[in-house]
Backbone as XML, in Angstrom:
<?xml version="1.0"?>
<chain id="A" units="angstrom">
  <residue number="1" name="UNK">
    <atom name="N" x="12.458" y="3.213" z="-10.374"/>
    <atom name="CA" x="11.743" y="1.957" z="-10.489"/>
    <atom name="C" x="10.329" y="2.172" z="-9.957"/>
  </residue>
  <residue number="2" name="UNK">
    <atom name="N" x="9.335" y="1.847" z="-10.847"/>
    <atom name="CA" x="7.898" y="1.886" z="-10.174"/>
    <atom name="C" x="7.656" y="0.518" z="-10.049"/>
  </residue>
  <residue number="3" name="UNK">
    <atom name="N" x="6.378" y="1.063" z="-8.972"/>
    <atom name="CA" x="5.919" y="-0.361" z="-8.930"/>
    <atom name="C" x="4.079" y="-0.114" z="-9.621"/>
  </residue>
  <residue number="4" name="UNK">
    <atom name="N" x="3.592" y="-0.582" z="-9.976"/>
    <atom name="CA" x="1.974" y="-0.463" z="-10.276"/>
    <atom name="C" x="0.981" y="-1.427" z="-10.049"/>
  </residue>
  <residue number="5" name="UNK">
    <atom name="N" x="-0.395" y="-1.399" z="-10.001"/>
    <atom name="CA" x="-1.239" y="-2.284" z="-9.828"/>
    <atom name="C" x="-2.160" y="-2.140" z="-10.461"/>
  </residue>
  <residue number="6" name="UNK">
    <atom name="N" x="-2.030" y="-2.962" z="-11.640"/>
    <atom name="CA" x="-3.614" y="-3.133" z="-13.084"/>
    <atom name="C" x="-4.247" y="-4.134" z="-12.480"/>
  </residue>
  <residue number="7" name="UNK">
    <atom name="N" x="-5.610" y="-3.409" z="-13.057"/>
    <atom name="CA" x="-6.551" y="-4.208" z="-13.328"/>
    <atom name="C" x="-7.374" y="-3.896" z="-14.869"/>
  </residue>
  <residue number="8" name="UNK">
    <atom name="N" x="-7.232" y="-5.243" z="-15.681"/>
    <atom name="CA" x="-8.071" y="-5.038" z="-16.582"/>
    <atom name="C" x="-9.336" y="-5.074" z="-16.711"/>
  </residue>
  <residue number="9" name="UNK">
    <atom name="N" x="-10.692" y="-5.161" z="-17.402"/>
    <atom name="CA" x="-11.965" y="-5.757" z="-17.394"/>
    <atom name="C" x="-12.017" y="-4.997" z="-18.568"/>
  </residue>
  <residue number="10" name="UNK">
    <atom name="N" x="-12.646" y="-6.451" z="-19.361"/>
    <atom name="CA" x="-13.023" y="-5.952" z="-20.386"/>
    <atom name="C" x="-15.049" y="-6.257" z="-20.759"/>
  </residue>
  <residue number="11" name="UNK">
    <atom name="N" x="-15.651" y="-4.883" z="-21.065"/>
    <atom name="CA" x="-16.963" y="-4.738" z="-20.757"/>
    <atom name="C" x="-17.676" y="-4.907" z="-22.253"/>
  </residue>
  <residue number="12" name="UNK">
    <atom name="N" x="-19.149" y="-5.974" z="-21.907"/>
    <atom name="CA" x="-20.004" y="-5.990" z="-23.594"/>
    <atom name="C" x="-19.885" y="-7.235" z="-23.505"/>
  </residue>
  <residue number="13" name="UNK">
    <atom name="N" x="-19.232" y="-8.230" z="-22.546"/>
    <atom name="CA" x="-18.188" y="-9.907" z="-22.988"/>
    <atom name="C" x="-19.609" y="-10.728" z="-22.551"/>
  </residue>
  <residue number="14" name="UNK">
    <atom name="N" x="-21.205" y="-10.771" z="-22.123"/>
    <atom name="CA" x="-21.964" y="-11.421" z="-21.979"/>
    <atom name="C" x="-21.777" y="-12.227" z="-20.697"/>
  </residue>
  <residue number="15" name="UNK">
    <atom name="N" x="-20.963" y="-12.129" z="-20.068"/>
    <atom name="CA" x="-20.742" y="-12.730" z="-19.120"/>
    <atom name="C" x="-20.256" y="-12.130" z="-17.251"/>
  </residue>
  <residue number="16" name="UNK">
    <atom name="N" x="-20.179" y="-12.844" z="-16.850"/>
    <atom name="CA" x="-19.749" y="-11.978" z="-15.153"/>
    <atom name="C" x="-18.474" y="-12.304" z="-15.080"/>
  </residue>
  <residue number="17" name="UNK">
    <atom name="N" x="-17.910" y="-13.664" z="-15.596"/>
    <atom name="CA" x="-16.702" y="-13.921" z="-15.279"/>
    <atom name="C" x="-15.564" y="-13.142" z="-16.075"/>
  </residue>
  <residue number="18" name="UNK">
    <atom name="N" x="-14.558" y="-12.876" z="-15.173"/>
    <atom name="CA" x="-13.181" y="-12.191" z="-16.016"/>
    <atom name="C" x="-12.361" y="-13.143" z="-16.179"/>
  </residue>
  <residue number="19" name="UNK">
    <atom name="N" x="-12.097" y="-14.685" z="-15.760"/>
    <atom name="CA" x="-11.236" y="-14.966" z="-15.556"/>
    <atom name="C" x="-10.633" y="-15.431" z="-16.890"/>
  </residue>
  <residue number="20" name="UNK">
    <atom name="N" x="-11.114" y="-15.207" z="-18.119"/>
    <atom name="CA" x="-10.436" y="-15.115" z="-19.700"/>
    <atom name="C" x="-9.915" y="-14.431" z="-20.107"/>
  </residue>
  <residue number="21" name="UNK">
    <atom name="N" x="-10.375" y="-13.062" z="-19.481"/>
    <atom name="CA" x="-9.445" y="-11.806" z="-19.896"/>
    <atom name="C" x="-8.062" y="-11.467" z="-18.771"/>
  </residue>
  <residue number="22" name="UNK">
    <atom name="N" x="-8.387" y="-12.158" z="-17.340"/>
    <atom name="CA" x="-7.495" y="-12.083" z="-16.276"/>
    <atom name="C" x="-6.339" y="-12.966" z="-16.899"/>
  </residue>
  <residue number="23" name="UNK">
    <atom name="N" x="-6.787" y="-13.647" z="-17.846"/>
    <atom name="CA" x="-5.469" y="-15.128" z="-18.014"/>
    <atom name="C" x="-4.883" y="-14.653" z="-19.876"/>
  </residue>
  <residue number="24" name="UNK">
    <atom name="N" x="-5.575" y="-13.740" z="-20.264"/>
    <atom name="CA" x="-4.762" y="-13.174" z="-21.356"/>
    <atom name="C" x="-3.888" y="-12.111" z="-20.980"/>
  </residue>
  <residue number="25" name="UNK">
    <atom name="N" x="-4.450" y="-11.440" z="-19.956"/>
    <atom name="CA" x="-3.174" y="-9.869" z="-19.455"/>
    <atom name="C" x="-2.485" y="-10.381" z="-18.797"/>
  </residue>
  <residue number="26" name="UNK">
    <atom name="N" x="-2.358" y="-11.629" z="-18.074"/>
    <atom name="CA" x="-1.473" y="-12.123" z="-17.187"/>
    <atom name="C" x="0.105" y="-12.285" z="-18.189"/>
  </residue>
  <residue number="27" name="UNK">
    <atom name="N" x="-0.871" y="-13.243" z="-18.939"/>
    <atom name="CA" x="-0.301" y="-13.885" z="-20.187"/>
    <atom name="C" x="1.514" y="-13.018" z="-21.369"/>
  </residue>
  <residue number="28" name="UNK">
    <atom name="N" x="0.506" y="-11.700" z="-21.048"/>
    <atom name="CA" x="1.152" y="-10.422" z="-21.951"/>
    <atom name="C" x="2.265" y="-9.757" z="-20.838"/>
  </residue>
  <residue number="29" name="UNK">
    <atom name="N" x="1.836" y="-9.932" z="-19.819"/>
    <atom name="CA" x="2.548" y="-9.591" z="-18.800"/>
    <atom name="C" x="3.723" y="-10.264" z="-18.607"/>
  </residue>
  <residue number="30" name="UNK">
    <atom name="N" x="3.342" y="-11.734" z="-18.338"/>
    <atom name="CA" x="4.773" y="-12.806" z="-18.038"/>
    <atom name="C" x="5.233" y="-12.562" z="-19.322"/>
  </residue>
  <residue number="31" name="UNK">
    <atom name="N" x="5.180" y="-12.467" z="-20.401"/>
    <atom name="CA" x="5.725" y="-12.401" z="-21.786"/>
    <atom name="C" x="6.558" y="-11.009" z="-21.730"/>
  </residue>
  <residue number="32" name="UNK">
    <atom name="N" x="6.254" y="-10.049" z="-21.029"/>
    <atom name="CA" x="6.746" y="-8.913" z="-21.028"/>
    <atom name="C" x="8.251" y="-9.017" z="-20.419"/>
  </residue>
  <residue number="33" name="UNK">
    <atom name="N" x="8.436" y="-9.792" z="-19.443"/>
    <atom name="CA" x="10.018" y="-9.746" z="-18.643"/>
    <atom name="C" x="9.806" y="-9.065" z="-17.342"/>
  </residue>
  <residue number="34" name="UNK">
    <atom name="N" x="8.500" y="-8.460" z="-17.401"/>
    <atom name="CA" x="8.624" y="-7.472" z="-16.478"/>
    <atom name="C" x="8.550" y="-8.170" z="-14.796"/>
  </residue>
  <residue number="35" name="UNK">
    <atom name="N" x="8.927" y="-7.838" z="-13.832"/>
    <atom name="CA" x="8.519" y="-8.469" z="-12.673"/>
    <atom name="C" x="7.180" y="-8.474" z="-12.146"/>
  </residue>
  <residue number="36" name="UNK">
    <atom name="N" x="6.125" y="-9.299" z="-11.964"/>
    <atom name="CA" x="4.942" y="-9.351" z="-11.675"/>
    <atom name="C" x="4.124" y="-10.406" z="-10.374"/>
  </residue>
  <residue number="37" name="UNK">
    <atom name="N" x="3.344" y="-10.176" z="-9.832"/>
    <atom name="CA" x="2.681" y="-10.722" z="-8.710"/>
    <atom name="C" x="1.495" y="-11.112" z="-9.447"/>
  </residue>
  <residue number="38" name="UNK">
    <atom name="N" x="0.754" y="-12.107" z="-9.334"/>
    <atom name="CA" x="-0.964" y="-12.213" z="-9.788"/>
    <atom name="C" x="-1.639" y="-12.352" z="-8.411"/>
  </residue>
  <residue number="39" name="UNK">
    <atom name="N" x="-2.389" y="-10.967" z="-7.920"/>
    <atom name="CA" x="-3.167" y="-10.951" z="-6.963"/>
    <atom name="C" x="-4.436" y="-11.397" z="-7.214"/>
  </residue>
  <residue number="40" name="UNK">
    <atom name="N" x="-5.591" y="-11.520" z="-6.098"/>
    <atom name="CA" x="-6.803" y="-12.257" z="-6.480"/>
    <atom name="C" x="-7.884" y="-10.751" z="-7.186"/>
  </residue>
  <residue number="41" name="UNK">
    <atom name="N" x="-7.181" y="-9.715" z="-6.944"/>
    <atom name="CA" x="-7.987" y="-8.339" z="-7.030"/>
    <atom name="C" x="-7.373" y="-7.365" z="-8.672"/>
  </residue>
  <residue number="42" name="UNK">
    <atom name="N" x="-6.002" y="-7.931" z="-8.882"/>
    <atom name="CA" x="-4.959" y="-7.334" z="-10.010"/>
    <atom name="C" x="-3.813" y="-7.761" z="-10.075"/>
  </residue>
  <residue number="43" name="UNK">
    <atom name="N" x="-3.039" y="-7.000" z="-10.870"/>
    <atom name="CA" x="-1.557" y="-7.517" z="-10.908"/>
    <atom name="C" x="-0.490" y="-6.604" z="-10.839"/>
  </residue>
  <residue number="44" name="UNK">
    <atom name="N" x="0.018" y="-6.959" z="-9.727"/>
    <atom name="CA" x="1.255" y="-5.796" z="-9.501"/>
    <atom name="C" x="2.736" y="-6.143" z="-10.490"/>
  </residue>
  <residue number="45" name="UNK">
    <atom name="N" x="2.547" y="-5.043" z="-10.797"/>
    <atom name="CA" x="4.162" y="-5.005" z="-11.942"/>
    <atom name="C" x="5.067" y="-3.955" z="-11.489"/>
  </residue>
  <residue number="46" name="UNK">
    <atom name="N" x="6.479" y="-5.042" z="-11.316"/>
    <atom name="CA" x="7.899" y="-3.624" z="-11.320"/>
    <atom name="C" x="8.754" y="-3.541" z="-12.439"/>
  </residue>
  <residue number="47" name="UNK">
    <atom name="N" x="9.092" y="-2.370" z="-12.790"/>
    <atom name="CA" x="9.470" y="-2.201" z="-13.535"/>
    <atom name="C" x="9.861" y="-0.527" z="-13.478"/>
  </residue>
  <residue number="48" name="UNK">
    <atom name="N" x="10.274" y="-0.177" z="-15.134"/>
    <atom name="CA" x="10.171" y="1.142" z="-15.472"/>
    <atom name="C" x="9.440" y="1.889" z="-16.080"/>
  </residue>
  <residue number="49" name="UNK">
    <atom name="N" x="9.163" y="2.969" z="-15.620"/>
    <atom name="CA" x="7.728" y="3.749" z="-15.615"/>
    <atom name="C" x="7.201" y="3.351" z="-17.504"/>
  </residue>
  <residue number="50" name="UNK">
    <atom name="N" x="8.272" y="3.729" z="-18.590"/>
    <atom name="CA" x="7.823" y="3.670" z="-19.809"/>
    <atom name="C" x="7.750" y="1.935" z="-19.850"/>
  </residue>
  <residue number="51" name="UNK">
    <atom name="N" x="8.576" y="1.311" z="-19.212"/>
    <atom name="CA" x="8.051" y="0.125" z="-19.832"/>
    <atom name="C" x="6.537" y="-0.643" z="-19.599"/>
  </residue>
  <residue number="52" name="UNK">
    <atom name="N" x="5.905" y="-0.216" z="-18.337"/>
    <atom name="CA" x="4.852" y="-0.627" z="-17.953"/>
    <atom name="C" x="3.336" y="-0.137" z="-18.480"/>
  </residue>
  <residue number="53" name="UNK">
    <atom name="N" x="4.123" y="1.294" z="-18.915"/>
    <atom name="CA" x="2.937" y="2.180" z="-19.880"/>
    <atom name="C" x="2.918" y="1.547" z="-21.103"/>
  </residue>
  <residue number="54" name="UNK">
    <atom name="N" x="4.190" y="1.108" z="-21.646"/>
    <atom name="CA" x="4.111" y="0.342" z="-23.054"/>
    <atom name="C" x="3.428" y="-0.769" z="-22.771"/>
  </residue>
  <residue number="55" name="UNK">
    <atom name="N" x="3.311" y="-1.862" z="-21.737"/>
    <atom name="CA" x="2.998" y="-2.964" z="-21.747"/>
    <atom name="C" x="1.435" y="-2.841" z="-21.752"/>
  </residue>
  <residue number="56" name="UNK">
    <atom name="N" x="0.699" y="-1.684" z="-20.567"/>
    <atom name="CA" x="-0.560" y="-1.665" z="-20.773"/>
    <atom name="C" x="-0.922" y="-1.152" z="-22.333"/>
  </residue>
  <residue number="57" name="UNK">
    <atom name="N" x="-0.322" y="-0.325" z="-23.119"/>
    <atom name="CA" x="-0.885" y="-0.208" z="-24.430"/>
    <atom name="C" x="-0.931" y="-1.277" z="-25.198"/>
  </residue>
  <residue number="58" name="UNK">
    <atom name="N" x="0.368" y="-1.988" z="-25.476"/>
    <atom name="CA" x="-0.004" y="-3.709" z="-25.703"/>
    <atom name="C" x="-0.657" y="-4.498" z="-25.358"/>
  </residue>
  <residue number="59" name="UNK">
    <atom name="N" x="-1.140" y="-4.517" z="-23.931"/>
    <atom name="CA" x="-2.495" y="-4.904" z="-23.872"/>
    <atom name="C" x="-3.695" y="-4.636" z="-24.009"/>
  </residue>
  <residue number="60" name="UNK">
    <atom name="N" x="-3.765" y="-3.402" z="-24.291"/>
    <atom name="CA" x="-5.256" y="-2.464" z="-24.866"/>
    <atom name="C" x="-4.986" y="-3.030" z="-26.215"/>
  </residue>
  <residue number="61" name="UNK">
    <atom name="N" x="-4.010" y="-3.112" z="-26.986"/>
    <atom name="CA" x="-4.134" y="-3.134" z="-28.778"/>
    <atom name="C" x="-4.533" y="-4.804" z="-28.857"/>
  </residue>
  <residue number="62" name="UNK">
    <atom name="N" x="-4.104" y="-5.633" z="-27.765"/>
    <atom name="CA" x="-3.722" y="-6.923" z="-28.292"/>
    <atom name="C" x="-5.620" y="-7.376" z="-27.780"/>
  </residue>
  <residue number="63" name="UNK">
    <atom name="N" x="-5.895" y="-6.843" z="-27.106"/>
    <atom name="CA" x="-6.894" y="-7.043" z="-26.397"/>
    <atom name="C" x="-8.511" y="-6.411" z="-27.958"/>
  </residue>
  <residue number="64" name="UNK">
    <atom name="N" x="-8.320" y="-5.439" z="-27.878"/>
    <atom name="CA" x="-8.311" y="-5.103" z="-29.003"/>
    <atom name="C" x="-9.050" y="-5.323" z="-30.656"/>
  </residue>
  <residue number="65" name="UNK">
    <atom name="N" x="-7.578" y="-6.709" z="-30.477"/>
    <atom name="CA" x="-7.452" y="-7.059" z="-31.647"/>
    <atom name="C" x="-8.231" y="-8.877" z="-31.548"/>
  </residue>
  <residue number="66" name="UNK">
    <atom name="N" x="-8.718" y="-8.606" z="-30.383"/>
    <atom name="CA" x="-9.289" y="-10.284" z="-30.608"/>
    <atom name="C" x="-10.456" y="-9.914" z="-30.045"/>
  </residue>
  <residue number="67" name="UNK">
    <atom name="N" x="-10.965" y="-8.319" z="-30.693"/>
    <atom name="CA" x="-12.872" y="-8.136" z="-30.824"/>
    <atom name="C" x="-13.249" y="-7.687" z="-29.328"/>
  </residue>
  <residue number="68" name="UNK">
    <atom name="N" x="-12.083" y="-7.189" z="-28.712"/>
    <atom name="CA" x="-13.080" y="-6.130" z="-27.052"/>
    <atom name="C" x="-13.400" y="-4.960" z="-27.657"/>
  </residue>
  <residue number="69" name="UNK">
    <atom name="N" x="-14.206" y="-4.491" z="-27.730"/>
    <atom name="CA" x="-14.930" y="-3.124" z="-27.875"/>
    <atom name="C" x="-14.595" y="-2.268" z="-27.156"/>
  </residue>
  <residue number="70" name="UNK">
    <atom name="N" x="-14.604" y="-2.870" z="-25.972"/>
    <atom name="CA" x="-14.392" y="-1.707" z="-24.534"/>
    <atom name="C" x="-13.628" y="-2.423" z="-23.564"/>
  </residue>
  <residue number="71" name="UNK">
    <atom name="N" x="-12.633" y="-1.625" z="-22.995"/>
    <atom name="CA" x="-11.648" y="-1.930" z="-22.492"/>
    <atom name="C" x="-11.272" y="-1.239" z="-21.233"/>
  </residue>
  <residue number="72" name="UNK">
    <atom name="N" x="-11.544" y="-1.387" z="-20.015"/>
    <atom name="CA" x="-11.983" y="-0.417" z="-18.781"/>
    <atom name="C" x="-10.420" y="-0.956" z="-18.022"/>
  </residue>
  <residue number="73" name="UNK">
    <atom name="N" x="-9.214" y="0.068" z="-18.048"/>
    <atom name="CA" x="-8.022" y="-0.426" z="-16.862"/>
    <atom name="C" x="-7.826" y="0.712" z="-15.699"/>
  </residue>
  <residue number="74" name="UNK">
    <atom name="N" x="-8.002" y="0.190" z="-14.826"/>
    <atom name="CA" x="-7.177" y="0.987" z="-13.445"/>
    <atom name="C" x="-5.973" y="0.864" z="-13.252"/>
  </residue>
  <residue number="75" name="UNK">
    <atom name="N" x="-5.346" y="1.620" z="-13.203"/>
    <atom name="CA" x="-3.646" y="1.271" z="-12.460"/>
    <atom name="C" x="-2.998" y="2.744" z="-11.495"/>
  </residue>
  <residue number="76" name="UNK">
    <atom name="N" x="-3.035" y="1.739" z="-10.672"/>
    <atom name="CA" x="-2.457" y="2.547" z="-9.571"/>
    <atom name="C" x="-1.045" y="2.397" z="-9.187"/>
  </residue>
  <residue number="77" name="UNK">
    <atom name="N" x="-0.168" y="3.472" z="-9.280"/>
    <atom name="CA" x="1.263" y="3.939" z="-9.754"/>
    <atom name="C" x="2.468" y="3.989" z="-8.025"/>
  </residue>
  <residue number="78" name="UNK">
    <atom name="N" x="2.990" y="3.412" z="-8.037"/>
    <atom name="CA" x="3.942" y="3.678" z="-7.191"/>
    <atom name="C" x="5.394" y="4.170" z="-7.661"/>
  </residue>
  <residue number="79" name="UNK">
    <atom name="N" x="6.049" y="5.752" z="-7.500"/>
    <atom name="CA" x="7.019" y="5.767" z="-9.142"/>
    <atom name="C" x="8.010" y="6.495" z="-7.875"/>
  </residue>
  <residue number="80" name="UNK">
    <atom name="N" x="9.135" y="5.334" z="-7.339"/>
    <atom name="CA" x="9.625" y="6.308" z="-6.031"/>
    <atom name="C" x="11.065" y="6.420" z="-6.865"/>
  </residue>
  <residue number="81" name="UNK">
    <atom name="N" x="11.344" y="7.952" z="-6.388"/>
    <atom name="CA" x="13.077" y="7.731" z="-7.064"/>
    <atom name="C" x="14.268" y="7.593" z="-6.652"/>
  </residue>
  <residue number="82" name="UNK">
    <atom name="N" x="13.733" y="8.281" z="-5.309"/>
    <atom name="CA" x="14.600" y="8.281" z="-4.626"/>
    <atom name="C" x="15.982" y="7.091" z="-3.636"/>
  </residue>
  <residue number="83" name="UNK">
    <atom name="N" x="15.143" y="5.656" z="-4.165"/>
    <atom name="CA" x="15.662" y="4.420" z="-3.788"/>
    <atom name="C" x="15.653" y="3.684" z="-4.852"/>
  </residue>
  <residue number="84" name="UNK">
    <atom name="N" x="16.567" y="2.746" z="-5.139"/>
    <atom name="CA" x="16.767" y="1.985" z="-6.203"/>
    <atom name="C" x="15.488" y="1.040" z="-5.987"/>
  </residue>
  <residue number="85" name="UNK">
    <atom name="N" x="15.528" y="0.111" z="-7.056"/>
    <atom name="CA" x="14.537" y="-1.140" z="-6.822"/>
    <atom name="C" x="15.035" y="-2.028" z="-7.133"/>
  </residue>
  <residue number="86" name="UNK">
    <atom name="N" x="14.963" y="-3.651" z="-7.259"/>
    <atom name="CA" x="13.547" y="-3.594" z="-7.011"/>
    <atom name="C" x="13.052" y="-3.366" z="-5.633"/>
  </residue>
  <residue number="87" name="UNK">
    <atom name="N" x="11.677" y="-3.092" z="-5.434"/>
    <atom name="CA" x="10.924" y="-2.657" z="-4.278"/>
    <atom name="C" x="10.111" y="-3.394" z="-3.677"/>
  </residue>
  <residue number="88" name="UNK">
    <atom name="N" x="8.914" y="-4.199" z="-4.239"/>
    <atom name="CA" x="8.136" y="-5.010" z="-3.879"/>
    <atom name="C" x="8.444" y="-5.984" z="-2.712"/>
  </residue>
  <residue number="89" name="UNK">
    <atom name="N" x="9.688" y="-6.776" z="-2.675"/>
    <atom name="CA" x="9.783" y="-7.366" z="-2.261"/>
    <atom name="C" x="10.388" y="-6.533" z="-0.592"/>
  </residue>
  <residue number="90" name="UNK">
    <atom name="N" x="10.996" y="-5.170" z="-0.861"/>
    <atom name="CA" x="11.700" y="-4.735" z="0.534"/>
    <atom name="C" x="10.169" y="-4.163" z="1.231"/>
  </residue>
  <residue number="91" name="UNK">
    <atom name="N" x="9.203" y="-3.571" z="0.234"/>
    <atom name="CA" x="8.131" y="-2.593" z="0.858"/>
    <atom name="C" x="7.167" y="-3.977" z="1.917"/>
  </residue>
  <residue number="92" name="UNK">
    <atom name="N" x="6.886" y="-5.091" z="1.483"/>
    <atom name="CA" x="6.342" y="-6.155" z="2.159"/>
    <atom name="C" x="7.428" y="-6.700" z="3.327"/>
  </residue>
  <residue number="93" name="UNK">
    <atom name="N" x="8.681" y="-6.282" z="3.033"/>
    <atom name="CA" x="9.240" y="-6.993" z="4.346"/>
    <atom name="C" x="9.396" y="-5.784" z="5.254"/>
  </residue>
  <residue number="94" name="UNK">
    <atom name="N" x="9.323" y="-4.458" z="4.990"/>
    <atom name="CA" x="9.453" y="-3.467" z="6.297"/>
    <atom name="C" x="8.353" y="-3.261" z="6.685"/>
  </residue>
  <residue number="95" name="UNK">
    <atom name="N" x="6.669" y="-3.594" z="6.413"/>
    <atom name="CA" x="5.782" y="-3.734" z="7.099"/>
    <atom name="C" x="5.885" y="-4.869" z="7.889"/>
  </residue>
  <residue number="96" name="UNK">
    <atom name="N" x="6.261" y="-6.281" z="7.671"/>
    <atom name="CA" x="6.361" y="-7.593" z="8.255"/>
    <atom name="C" x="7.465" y="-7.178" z="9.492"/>
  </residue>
  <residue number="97" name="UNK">
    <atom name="N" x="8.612" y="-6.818" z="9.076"/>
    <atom name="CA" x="9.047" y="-6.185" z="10.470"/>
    <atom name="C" x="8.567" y="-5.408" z="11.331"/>
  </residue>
  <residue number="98" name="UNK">
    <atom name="N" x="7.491" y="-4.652" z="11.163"/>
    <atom name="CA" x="7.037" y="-3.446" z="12.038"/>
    <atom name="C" x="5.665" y="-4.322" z="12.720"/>
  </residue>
  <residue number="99" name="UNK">
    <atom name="N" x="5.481" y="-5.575" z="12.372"/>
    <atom name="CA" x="4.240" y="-6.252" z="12.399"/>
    <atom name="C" x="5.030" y="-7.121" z="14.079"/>
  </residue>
  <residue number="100" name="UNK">
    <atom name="N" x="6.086" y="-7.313" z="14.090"/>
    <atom name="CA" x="6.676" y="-8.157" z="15.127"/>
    <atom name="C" x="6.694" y="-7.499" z="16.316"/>
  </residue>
</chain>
């Protein structure tokens, strides 16, 4: 089970604000099934490694396809195997314990 953290931006859009393109990948995301967080910085998704790679290509094509030219994503990969998942929710509570 990985966990990951996208960020889309899509560049050429005339504007500073993302928050049109933040509310279409969100969009593709909740549509996906996949488990997801909407942070103020990206969006963390759990899941499985191919399904999350499929989902960002669906969002590059879908993105794409309604006239982005350029399409700039970061995602940063958490892919542990050794423990089942889901994870998100245990990795935030064994820091919160170590915080007491």
């Amino acid at each position: 089970m990985a966990i990951a953290e996208l960020t889309v931006v899509c560049l050429g859009t005339g504007s500073t604000s993302l928050s049109d393109v933040v509310a279409f990948v969100e969009r593709e995301i909740r549509a996906s099934g996949l488990e997801s967080r909407l942070n103020p910085m990206s969006t963390t998704i759990e899941g499985d490694l191919k399904d999350i790679f499929a989902l960002v290509e669906r969002i590059h094509e879908r993105l794409a396809g309604e006239g982005y030219g350029r399409i700039s994503t970061s995602i940063k990969i958490d892919d542990r195997r050794d423990r089942p998942g889901p994870r998100m929710d245990a990795k935030l509570k064994s820091v919160e314990e170590k915080l007491k």
